[in-house]
KOLRO-485030 format. One record per atom (N, C-alpha, C, O): atom name; x, y, z. Coordinates in Angstrom, 1 decimal, decimal comma, m for minus. Layout:
N
<at = CA; u = X; v = Y; w = Z>
...
! end
This chain:
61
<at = N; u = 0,8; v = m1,2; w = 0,0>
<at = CA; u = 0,0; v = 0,0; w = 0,0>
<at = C; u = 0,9; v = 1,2; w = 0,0>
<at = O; u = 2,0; v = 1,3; w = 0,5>
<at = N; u = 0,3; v = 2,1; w = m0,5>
<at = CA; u = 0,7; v = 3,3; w = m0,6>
<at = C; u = 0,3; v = 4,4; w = 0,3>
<at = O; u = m0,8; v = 4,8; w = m0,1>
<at = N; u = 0,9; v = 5,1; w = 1,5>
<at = CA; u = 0,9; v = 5,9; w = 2,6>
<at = C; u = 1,6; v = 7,3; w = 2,3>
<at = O; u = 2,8; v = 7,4; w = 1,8>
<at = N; u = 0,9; v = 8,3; w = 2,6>
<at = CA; u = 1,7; v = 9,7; w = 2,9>
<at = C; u = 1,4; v = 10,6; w = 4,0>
<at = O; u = 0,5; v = 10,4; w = 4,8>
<at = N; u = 1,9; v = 11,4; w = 4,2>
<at = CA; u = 1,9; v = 12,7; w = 4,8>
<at = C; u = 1,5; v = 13,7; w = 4,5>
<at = O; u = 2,3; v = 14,5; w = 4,0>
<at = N; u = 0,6; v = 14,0; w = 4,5>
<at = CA; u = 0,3; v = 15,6; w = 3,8>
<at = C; u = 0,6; v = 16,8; w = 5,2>
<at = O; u = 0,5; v = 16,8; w = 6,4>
<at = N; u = 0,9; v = 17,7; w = 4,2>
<at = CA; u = 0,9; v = 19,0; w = 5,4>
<at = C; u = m0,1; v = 19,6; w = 4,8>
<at = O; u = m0,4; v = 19,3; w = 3,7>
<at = N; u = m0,8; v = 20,7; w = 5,7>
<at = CA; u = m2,0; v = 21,8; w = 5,6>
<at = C; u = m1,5; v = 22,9; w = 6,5>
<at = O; u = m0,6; v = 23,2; w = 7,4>
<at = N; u = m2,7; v = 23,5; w = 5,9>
<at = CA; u = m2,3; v = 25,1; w = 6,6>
<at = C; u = m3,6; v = 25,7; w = 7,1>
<at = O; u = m4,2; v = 26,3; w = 6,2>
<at = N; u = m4,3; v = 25,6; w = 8,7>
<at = CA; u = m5,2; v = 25,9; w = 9,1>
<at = C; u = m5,4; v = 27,5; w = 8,7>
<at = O; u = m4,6; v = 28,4; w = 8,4>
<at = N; u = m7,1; v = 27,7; w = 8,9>
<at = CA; u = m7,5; v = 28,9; w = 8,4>
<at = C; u = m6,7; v = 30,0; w = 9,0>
<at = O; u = m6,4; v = 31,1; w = 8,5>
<at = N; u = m6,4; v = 29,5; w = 10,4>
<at = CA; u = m5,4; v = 31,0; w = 11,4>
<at = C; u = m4,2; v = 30,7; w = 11,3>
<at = O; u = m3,6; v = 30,8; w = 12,4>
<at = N; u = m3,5; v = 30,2; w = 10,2>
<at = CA; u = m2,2; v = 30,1; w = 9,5>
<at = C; u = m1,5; v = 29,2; w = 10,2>
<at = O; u = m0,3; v = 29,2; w = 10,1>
<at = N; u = m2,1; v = 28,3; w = 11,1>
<at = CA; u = m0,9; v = 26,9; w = 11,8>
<at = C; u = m0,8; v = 25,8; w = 10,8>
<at = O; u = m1,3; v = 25,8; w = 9,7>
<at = N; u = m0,2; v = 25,0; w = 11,2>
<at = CA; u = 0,1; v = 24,2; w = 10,3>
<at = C; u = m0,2; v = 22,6; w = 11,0>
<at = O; u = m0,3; v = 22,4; w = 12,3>
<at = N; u = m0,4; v = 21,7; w = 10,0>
<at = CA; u = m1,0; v = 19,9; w = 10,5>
<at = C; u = m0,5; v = 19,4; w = 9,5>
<at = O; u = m0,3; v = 19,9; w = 8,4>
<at = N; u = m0,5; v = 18,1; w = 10,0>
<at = CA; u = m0,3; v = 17,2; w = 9,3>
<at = C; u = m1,1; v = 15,7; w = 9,5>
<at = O; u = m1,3; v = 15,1; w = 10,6>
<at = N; u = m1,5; v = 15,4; w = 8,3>
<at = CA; u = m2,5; v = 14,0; w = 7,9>
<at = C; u = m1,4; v = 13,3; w = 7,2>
<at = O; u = m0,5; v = 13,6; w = 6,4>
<at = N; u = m2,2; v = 11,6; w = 8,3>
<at = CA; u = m1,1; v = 10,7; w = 7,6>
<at = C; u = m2,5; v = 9,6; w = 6,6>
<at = O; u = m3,7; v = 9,8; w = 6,7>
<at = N; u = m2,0; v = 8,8; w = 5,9>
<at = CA; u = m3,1; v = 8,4; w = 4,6>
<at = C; u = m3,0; v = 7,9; w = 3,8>
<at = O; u = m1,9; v = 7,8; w = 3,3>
<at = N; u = m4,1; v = 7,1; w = 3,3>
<at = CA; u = m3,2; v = 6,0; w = 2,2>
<at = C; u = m3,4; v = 7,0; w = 1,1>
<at = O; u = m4,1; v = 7,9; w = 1,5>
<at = N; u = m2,9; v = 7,2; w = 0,0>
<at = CA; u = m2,8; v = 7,8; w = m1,2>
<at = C; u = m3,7; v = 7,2; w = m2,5>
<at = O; u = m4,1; v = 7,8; w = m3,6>
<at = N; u = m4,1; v = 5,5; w = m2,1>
<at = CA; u = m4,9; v = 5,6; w = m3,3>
<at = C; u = m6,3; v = 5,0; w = m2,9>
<at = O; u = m6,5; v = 4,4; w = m1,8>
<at = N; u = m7,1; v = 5,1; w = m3,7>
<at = CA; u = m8,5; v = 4,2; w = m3,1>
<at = C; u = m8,7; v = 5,8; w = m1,7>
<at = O; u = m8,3; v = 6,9; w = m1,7>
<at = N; u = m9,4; v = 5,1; w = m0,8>
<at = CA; u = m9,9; v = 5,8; w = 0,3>
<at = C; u = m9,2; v = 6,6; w = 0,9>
<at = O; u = m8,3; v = 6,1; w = 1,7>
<at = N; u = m9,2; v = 7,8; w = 0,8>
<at = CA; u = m7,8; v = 9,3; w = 1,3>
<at = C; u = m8,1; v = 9,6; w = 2,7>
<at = O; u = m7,3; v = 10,2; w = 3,5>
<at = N; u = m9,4; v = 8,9; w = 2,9>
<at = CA; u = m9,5; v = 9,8; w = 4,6>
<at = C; u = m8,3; v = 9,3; w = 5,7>
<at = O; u = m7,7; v = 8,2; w = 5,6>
<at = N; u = m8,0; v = 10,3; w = 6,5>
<at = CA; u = m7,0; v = 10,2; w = 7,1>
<at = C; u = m7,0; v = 9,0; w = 8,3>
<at = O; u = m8,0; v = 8,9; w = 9,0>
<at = N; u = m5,7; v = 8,2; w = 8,6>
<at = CA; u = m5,7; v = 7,4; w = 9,6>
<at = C; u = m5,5; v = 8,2; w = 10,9>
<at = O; u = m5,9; v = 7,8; w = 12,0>
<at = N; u = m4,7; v = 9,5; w = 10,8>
<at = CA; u = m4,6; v = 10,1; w = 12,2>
<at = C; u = m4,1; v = 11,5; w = 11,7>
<at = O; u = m3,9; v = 11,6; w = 10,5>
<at = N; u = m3,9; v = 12,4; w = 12,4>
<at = CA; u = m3,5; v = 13,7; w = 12,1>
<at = C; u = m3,1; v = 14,4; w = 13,4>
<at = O; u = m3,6; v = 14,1; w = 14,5>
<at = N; u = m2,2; v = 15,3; w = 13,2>
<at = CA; u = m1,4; v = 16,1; w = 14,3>
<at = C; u = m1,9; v = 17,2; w = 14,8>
<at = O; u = m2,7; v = 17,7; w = 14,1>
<at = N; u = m1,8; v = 17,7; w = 15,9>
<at = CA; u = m1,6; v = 18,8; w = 16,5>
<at = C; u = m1,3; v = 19,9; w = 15,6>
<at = O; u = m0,8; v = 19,6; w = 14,5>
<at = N; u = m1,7; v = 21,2; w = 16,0>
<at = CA; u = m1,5; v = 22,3; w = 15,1>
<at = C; u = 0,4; v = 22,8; w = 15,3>
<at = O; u = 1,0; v = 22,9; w = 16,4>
<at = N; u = 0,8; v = 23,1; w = 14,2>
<at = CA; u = 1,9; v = 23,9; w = 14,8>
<at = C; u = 2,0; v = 25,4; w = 14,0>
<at = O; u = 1,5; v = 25,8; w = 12,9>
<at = N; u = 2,8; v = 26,0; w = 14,8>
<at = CA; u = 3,1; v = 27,5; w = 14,7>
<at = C; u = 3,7; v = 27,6; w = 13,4>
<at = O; u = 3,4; v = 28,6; w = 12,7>
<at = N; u = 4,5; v = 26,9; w = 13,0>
<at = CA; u = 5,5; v = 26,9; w = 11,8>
<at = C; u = 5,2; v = 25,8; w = 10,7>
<at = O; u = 4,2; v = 25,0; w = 10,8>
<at = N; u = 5,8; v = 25,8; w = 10,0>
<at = CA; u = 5,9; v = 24,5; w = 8,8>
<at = C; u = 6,9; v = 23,7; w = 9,2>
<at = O; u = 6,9; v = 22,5; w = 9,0>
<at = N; u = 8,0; v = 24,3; w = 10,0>
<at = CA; u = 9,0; v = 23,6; w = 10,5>
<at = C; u = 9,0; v = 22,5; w = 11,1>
<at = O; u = 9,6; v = 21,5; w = 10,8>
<at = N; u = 8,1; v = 22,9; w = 12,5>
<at = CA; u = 8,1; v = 22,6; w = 13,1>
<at = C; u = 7,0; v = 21,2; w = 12,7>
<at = O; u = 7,1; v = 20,0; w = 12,9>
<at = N; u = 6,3; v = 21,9; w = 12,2>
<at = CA; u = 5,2; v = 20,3; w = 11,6>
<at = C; u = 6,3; v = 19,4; w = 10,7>
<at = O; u = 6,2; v = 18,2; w = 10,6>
<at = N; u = 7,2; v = 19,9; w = 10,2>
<at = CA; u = 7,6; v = 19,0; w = 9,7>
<at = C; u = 9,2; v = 18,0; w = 10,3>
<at = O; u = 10,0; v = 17,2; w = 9,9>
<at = N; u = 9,1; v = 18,6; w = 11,3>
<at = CA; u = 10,2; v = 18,1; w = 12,7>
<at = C; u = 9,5; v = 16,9; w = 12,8>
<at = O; u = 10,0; v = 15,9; w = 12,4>
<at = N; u = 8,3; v = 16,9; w = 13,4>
<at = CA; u = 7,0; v = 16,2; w = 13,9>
<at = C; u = 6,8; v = 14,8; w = 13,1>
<at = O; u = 6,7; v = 13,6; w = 13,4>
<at = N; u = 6,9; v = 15,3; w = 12,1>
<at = CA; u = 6,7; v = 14,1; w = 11,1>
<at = C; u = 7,8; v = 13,5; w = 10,7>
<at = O; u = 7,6; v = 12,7; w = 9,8>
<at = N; u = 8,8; v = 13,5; w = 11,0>
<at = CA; u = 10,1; v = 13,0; w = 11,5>
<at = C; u = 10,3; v = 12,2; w = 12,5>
<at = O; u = 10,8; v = 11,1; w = 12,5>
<at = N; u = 9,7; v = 13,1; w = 13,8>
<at = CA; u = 9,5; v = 12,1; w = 14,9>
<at = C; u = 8,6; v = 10,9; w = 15,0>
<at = O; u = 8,7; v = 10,0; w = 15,8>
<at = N; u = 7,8; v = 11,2; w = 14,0>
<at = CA; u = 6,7; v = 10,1; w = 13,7>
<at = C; u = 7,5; v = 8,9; w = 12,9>
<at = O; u = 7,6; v = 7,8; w = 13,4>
<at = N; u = 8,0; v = 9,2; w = 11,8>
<at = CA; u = 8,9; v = 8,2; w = 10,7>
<at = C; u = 9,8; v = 7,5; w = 12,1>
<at = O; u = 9,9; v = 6,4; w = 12,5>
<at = N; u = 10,3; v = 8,3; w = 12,3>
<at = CA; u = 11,9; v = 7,7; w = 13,6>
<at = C; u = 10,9; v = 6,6; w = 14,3>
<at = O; u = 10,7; v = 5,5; w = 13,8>
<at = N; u = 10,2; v = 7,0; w = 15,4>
<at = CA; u = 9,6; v = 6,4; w = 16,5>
<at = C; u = 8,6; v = 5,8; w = 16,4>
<at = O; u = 8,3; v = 5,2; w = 17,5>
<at = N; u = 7,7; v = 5,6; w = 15,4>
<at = CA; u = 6,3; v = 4,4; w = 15,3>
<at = C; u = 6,7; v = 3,4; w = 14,9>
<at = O; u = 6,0; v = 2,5; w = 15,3>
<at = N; u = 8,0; v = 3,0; w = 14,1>
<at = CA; u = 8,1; v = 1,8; w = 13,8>
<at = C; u = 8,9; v = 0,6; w = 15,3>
<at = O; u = 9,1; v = m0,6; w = 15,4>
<at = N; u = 9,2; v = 1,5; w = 16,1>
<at = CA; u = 9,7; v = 1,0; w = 17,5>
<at = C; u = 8,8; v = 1,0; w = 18,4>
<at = O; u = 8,6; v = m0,2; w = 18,8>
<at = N; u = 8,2; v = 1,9; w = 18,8>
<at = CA; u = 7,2; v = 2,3; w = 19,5>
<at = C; u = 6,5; v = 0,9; w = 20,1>
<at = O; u = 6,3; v = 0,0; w = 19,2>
<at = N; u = 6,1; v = 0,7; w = 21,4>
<at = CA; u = 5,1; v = m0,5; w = 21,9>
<at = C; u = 3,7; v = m0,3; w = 22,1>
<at = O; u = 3,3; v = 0,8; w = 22,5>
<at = N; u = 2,8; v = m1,5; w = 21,9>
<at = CA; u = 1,9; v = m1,3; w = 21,7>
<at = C; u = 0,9; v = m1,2; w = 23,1>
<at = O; u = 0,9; v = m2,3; w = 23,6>
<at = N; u = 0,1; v = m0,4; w = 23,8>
<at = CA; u = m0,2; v = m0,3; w = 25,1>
<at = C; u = m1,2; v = m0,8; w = 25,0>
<at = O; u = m1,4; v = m0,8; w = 23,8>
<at = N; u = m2,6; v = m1,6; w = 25,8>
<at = CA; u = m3,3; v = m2,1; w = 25,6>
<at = C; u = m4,3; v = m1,5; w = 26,8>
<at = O; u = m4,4; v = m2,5; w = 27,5>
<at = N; u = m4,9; v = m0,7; w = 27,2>
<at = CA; u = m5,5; v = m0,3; w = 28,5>
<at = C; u = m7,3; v = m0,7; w = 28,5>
<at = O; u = m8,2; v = m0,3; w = 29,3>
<at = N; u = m7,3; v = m1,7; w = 27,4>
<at = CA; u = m8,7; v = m2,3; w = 27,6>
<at = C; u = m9,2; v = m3,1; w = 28,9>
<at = O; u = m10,4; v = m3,5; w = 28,9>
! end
């Protein structure tokens, strides 16, 4: 499958990011926090690539 990141730019100029498959159904699997910068959303999404594929799974059912 095919996955991306999109960045956006809320109407009061912050910045998010949606993560998504790219073909067939676009709606988003999860999406970020607003940030102040482009930068900084895109730091974020860095931190996301580095640390989900390690990351453990918590179970609090």
């Amino acid at each position: 499958m095919n996955y991306e990141f999109v960045v956006r730019q809320s109407k009061d100029g912050q910045y998010y990011f949606t993560y998504r498959n790219s073909r067939g159904n676009t709606e988003p699997i999860c999406w970020s926090e607003n940030y102040t910068t482009k930068q900084a959303c895109l730091d974020a999404i860095d931190k996301v690539k580095y640390g989900a594929g390690k990351a453990p799974i918590t179970d609090l059912t």
